[in-house]
SEKOL-98355 format. One record per residue (C-alpha): residue number from 0; x, y, z negated; residue in three letters. Coordinates in steps of 0.001 Angstrom, whole numbers, plus 500000, padded with zeros to 6 digits. Layout:
<recs>
REC; k; east; north; up; r
REC; NUM; X; Y; Z; Ala
...
</recs>
This chain:
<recs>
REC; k; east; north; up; r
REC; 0; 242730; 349677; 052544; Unk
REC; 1; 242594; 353621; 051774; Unk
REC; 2; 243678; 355364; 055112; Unk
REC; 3; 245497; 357720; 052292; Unk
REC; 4; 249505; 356589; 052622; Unk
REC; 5; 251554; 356546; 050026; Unk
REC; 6; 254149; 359476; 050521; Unk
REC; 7; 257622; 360576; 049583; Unk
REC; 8; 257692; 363135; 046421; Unk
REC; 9; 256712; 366374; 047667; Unk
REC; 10; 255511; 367948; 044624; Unk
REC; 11; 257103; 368274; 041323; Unk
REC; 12; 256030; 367990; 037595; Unk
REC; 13; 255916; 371653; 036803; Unk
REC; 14; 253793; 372105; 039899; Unk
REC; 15; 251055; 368974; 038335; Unk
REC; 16; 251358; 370678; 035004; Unk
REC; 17; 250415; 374108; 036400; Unk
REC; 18; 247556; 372176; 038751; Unk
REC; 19; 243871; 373241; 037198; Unk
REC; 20; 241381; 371114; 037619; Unk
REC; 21; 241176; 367311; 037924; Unk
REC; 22; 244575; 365488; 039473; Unk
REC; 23; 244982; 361627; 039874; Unk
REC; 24; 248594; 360721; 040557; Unk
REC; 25; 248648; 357974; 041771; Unk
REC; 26; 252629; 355511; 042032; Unk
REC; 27; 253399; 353148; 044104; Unk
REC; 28; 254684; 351954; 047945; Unk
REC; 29; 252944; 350850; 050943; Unk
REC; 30; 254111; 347144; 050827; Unk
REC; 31; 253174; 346846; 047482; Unk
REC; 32; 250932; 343910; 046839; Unk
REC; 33; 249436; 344770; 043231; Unk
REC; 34; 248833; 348125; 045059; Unk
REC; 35; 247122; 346833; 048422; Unk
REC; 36; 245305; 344722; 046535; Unk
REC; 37; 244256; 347497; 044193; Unk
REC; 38; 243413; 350238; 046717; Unk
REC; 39; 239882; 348818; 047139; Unk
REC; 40; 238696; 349560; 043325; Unk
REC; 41; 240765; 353132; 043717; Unk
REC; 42; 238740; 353981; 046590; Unk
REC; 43; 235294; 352708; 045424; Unk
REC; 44; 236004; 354489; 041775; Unk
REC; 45; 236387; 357746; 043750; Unk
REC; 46; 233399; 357773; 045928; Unk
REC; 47; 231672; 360461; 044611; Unk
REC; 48; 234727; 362370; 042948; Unk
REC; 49; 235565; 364265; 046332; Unk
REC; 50; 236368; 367235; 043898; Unk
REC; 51; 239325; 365143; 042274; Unk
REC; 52; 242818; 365844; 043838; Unk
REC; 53; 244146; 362331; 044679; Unk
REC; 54; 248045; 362338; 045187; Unk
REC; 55; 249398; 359241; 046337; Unk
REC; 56; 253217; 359284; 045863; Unk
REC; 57; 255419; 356649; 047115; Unk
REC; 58; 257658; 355563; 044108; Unk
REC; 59; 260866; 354076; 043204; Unk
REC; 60; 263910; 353717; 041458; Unk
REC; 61; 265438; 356586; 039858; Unk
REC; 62; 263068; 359528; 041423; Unk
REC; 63; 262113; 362082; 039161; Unk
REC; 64; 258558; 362161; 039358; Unk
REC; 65; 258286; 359160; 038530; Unk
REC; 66; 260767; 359012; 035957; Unk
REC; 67; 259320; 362046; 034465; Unk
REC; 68; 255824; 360563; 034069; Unk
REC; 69; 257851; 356733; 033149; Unk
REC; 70; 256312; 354693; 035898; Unk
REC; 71; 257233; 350904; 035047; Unk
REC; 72; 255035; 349032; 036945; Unk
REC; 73; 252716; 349785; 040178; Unk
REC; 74; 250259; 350913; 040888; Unk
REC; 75; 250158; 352933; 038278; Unk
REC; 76; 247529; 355657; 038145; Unk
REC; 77; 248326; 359067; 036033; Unk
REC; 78; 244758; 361304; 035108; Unk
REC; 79; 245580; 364896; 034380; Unk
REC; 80; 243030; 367744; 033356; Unk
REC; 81; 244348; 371044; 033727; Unk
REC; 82; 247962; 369848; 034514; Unk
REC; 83; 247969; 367667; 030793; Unk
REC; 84; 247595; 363803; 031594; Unk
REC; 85; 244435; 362439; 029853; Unk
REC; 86; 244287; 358808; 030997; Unk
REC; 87; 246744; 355911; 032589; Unk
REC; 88; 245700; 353037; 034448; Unk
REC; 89; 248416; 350863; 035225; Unk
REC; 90; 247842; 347826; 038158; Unk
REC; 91; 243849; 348010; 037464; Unk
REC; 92; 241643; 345023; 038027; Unk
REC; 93; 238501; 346522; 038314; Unk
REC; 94; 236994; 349589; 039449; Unk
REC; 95; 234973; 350384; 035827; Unk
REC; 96; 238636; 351213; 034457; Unk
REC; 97; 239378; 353604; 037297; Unk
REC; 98; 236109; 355108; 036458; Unk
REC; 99; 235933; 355978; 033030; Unk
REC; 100; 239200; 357429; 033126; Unk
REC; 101; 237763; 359664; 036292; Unk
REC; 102; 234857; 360225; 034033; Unk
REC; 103; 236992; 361702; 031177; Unk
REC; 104; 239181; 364554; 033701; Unk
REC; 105; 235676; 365605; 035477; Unk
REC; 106; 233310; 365677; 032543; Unk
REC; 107; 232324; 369258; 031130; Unk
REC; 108; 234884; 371318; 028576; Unk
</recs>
């Protein structure tokens, strides 16, 4: 499992809209099955994305990031370019999906 925690909110959705560059959000908890399970394909989809902020946010009911982005289910992974989200990947099963949506917030403009 990804030494990364999952961590209370600390940063807000104007902040991630005003982020430039390539952000993965990334909701869930720490005792989330679907999300241990998960953190294996997240980790091998990144090697090799070290420029890619990862932001692993410890979610639940009624907080507002996750509201704000309407988190149902975990882990559920938000791709934003520029601050604008470009991809989802909700409680992924293989590490292809993780990539291509990687692929689509670090290719050229």
């Amino acid at each position: 499992m990804s030494a990364i925690p999952y961590t209370p909110e600390s940063t807000t959705r104007a902040e991630l809209n005003r982020h430039e560059g390539a952000t993965v959000v990334q909701f869930g908890t720490n005792w989330c099955g679907y999300c241990q399970r998960a953190e294996p394909l997240v980790d091998a989809a990144f090697e090799g994305h070290s420029g890619v902020r990862r932001i692993k946010v410890e979610d639940g009911s009624g907080l507002p990031l996750g509201r704000s982005f309407q988190i149902k289910l975990w882990p559920t992974l938000v791709f934003l370019r520029d601050g604008k989200e470009t991809a989802r990947v909700v409680r992924p099963t293989t590490s292809d999906e993780i990539a291509r949506a990687l692929g689509e917030i670090t290719a050229p403009a």
